[in-house]
Structure formats: structure tokens, C-alpha cells
C-alpha positions in Angstrom: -134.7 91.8 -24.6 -132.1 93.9 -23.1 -130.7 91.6 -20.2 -130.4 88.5 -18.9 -133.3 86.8 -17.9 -136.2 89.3 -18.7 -137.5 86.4 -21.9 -138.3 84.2 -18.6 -139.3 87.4 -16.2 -141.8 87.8 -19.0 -142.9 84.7 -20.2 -143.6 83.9 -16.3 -145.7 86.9 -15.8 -148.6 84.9 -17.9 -151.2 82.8 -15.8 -151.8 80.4 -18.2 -149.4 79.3 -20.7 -152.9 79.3 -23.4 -152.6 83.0 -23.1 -149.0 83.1 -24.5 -148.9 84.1 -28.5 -145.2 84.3 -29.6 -144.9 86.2 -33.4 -141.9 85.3 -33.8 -138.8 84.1 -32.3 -135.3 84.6 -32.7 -133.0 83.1 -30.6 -130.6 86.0 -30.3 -133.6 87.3 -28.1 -132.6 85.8 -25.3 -129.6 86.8 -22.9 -127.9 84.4 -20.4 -125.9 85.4 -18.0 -122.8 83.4 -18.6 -122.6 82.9 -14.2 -126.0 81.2 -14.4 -125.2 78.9 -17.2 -122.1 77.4 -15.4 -124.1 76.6 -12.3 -126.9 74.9 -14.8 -124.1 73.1 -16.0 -122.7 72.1 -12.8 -125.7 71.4 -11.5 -126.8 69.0 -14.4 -123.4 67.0 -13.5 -124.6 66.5 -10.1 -127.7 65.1 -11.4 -126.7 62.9 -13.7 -124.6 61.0 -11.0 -126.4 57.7 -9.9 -127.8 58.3 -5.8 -126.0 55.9 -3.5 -127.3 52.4 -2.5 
């Protein structure tokens, strides 16, 4: 992959998930953009906070 988020761009181009064959796997193949993992992050903290009774 050459930038962030084209592993999911491309995975999420397949119409059924039995159609995806994988070779191999590395995990340096996949780019994050450092923005987008902070918000995941904050966003997970938000979450994990019990709703109001």
C-alpha cells in the first residue's frame, strides 16, 4: 500500500467478504494516518463511559 487507508479502500471494494483471498499479510502493509488514530482513540474513550441514568 502506498497511503493511508487504501488496505480498507480495497478490502471494501469486494461484495462479499467469500470473495477475499489474502496471500499473505504483513502488517507493515497497512498505513494509518496518525490524525485518524487519535480520534479512534478519543472516540473509544467516549464509549467506554457508562450512559447516564
Amino acid at each position: 500500500m502506498f497511503s493511508a487507508g487504501q488496505a480498507y479502500v480495497a478490502l471494501s471494494r469486494c461484495s462479499e467478504w467469500s470473495k477475499v483471498h489474502i496471500a499473505s499479510l504483513h502488517p507493515s502493509a497497512f498505513i494509518v494516518d496518525k490524525s485518524m488514530l487519535e480520534e479512534y482513540e478519543r472516540l473509544e474513550q467516549i464509549a467506554a463511559k457508562p450512559l447516564p441514568l
